[in-house]
N, C-alpha and C positions, 0 to 999 in steps of 0.2 A: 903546631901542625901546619903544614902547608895548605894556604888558602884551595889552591886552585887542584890540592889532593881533596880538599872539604867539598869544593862543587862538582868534581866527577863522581863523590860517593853520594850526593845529594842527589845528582841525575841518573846515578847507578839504581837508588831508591826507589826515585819517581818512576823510571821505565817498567821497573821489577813488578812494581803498585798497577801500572796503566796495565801490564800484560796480565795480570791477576783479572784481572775486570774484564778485559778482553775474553779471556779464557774463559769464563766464568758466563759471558754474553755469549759465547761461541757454543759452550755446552748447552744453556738456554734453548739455544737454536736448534739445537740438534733435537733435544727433549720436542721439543714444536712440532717440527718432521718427523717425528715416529706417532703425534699423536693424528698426523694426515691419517696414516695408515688404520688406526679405530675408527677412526670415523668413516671411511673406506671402507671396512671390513662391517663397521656398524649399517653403511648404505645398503650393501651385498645383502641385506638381511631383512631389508623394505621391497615392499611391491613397488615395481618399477614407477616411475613419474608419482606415488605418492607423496603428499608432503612430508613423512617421515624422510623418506628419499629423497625430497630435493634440500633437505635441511641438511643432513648429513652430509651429501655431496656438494654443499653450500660453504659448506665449515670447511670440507678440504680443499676447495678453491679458495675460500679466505687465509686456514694458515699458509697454502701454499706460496701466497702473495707475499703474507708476513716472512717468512722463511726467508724468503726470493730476496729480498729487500735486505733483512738483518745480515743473510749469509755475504752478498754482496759489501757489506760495512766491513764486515770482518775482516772478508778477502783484501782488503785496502792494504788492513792494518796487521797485518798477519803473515807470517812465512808461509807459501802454500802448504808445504808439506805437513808442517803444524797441522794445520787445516782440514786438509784430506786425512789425516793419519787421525785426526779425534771422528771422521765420520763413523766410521764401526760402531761405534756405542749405538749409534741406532737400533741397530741388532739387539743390542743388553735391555733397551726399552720395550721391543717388539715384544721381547720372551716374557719380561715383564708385564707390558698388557697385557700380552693373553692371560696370561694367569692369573689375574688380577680380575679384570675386566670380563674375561669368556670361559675364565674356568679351564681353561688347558692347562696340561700336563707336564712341565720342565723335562724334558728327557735327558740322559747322559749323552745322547747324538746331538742335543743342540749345545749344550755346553761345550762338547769338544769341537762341532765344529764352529761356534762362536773363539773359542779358544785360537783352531789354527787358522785362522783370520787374522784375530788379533797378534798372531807370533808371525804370520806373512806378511803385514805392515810392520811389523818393528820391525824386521829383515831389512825391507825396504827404504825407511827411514832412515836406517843405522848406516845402510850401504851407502848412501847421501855424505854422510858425515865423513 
């Protein structure tokens, strides 16, 4: 086999491995930024200036930083569109804590319209290509 076909498959690997992890840091991130929103939701739920309340809204000013920082590494190393087109999963989390977390009710109007979200990014996406 040709050497120099063995080290474009070799760095064909390593890119394929680096964007794995990226991706995977990128979803991380996202996960992060939906849990602003509990805690957000958790503040809304404290008497105003209590320490419940400034704790809560304490933690969504620290993920916020965290986020801020990670989502930026990303952005470096990342196609935007990549990018922007994994933001929607937030949504998938949001539904997810409440229900989880506040005991709300998954309805079929959040599923479909998480759905054509999701179907009006890959539109978007795809149109790129």
């Amino acid at each position: 086999m040709n050497p120099n076909n063995e080290n474009k498959e070799i760095k064909k690997n390593r890119k394929a491995g680096s964007f794995l992890g990226l991706f995977i840091v990128l979803q991380l991130c996202l996960l992060l930024s939906s849990l602003s929103g509990v805690c957000s939701k958790m503040a809304a739920n404290q008497k105003f200036l209590s320490f419940h309340f400034c704790l809560y809204f304490g933690l969504v000013l620290a993920i916020m930083v965290v986020y801020a920082v990670v989502w930026q590494q990303v952005l470096k190393r990342m196609p935007l569109t990549v990018a922007y087109a994994n933001r929607p999963i937030t949504l998938i989390w949001g539904i997810i804590w409440g229900a989880l977390i506040f005991k709300e009710r998954i309805t079929w109007n959040m599923i479909l319209g998480a759905g054509i979200i999701f179907l009006g990014i890959y539109l978007v996406v795809s149109a790129d290509e």
